[in-house]
C-alpha positions in Angstrom: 3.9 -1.9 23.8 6.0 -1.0 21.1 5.6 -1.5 17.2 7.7 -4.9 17.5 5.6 -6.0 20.7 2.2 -5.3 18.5 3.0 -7.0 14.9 3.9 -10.1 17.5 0.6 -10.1 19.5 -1.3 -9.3 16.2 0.5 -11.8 15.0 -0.7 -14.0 16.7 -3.9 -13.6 17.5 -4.7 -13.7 13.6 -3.7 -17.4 13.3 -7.0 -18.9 13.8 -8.0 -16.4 10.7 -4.8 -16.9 8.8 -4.9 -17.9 4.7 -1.5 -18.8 3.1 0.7 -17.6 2.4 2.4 -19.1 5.8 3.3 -18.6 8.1 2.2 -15.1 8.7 4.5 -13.9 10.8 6.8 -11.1 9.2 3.9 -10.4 6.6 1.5 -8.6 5.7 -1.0 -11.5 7.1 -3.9 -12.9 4.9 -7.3 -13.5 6.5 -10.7 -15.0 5.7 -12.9 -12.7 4.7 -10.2 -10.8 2.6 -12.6 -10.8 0.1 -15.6 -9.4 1.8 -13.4 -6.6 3.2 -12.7 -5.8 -0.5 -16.3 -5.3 -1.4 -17.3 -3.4 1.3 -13.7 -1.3 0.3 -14.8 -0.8 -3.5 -18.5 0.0 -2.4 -17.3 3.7 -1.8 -17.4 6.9 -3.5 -13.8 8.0 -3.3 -13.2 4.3 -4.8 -15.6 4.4 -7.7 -14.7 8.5 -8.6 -10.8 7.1 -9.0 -9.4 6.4 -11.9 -5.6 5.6 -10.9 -5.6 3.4 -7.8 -1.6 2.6 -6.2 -1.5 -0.6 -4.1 0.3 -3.0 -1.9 2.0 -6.1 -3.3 0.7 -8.2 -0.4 -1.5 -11.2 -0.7 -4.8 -9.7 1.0 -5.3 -7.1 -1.3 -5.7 -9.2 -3.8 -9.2 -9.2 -4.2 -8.6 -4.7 -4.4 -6.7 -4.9 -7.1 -8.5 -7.3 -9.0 -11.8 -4.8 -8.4 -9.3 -2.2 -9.8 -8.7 -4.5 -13.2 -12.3 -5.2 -13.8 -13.8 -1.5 -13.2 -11.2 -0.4 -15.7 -9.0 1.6 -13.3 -5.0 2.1 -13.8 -2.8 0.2 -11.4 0.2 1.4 -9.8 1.8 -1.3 -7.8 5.6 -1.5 -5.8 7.7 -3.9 -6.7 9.1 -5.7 -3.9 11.4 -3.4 -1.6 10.9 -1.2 -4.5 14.2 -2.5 -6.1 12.5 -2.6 -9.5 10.7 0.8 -8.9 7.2 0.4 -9.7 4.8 -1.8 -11.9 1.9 -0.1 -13.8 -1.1 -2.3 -15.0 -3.6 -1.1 -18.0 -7.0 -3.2 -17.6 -7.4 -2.3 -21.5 -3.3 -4.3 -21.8 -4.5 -7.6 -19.9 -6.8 -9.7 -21.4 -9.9 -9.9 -18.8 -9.2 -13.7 -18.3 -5.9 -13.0 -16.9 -7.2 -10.2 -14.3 -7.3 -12.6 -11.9 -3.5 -13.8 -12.9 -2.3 -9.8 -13.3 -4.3 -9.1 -9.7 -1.1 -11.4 -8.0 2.5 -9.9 -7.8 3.9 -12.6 -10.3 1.3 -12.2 -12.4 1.8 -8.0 -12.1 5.4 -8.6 -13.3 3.9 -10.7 -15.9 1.9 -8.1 -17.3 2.6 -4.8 -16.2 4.9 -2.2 -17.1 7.9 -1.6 -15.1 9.0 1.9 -14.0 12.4 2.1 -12.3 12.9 5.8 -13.0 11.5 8.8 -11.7 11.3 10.0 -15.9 9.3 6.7 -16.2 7.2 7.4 -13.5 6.5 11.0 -14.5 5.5 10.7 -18.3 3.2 7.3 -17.2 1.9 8.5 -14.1 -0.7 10.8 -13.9 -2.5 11.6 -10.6 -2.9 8.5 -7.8 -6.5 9.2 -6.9 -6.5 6.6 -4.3 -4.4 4.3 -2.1 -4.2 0.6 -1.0 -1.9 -0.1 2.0 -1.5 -3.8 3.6 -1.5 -3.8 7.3 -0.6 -5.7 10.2 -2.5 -3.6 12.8 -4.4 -0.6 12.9 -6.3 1.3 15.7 -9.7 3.1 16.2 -7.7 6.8 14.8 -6.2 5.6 11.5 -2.9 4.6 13.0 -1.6 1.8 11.2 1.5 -0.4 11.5 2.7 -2.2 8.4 4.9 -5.5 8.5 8.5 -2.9 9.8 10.5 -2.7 6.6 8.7 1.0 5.9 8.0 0.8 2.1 4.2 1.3 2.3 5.3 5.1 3.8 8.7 5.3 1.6 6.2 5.0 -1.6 3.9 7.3 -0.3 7.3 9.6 0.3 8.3 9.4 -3.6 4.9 9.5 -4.9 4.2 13.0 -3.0 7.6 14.1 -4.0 7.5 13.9 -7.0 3.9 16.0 -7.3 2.0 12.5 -8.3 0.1 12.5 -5.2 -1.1 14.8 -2.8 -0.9 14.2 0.5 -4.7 14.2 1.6 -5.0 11.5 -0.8 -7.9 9.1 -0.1 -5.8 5.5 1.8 -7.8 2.8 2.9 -6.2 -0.7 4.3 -8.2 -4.2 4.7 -7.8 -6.0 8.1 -9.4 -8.6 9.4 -11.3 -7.5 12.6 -8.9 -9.0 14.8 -6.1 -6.5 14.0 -7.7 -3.0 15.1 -7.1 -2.1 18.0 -7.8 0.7 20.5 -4.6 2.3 20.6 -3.3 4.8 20.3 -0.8 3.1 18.0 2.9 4.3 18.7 3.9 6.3 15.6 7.0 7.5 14.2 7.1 10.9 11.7 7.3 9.1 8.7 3.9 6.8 9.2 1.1 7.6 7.3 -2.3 7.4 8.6 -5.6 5.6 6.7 -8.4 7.6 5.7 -10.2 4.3 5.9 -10.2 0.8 7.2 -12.4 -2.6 6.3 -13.1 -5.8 7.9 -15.2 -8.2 7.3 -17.8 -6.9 9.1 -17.1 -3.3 9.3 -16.1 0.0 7.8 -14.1 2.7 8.9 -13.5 6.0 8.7 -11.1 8.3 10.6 -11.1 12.1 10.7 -7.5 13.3 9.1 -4.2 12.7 10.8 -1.2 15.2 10.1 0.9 13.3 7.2 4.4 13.6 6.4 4.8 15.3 2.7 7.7 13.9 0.3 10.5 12.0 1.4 12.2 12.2 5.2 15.5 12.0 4.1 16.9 12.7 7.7 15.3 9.4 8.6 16.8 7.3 5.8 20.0 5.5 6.0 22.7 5.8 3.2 22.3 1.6 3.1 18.4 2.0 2.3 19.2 5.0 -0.5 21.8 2.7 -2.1 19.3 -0.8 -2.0 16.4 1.7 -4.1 17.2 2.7 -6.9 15.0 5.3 -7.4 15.9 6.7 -4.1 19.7 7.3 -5.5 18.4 9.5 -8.4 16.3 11.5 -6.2 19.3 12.0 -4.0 21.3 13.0 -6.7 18.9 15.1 -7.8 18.4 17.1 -5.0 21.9 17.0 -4.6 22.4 18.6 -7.7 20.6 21.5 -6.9 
């Protein structure tokens, strides 16, 4: 099957799971037991020992970044199709009562800080320590398959890039059990695989995949460099050089 055939089937099969927002197909699906993935997520070393966490918008990892807000750790969140760059939250800038609120995208635009250029994401970003990515299916190796637009990996491109990351980076996804799969998952050079992977019921973790390091510019259309912003000033950049 290919990456379109899988997100369908997965698709699918998550319905009887399914929380809103609906329906789930062409997202990032939320699940029951969201929440007790979470826990099981934050009950890890690598997650305690960061201090600068950089997650998915999406609806399921929720309950991650609202553990990120109350343990006092930095948030680093895309904006939708990264068009408005990136939003950073400051637990010690929200009041605790609106964690909860800040832990949703509105509520991130609400209170975070945008950063739509690479200066702004150099002098307020220091070291991403650890990653959150949304997924739609994942298999038994760390192969994961995201909802096809390809931000999760672009941001992980741009982040490494620009030396805020490093590409062995701790990245851990919550699925419900229903999306991981045997595989192998069909992968394409710019997909970057999870460290780690929670359900429910279990937790995950895969011996290291090879990862792409910076951004794969032979892969990107000119359309996709002119939607991001931040993409066109890296571009220039570089062609500047």
């Amino acid at each position: 099957m290919n990456k379109e055939q899988i997100r369908r089937m997965v698709w699918e099969k998550i319905k009887p799971y399914a929380l809103p927002p609906f329906p789930v197909e062409g997202r990032i699906p939320n699940f029951k037991g969201a929440k007790e993935a979470a826990e099981r997520l934050t009950s890890i070393p690598e997650w305690r020992n960061a201090s600068l966490v950089k997650s998915n918008p999406d609806s399921p990892q929720r309950w991650v970044r609202l553990a990120a807000l109350r343990e006092g750790k930095l948030l680093l969140m895309a904006t939708p199709r990264l068009r408005e760059g990136f939003l950073l939250l400051d637990p010690n800038s929200v009041p605790p009562s609106k964690y909860s609120e800040a832990s949703t995208i509105r509520g991130a635009f609400k209170w975070g800080r945008k950063l739509r250029t690479v200066d702004e994401l150099l002098n307020s970003v220091s070291k991403v320590d650890f990653v959150i990515e949304g997924s739609v299916a994942i298999d038994l190796d760390g192969r994961r398959i995201g909802k096809g637009a390809g931000y999760g990996d672009l941001e992980f491109g741009i982040l490494t890039e620009l030396g805020l990351m490093d590409v062995k980076v701790p990245i851990a996804t919550t699925v419900h059990d229903v999306q991981v799969l045997e595989g192998p998952l069909p992968q394409d050079p710019w997909d970057v695989p999870l460290s780690f992977a929670f359900t429910p019921t279990k937790s995950l973790k895969f011996e290291p995949l090879n990862r792409p390091k910076g951004i794969l510019w032979q892969y990107l259309s000119e359309e996709k460099v002119r939607e991001i912003p931040i993409l066109r000033e890296l571009k220039r950049s570089i062609q500047k050089q």
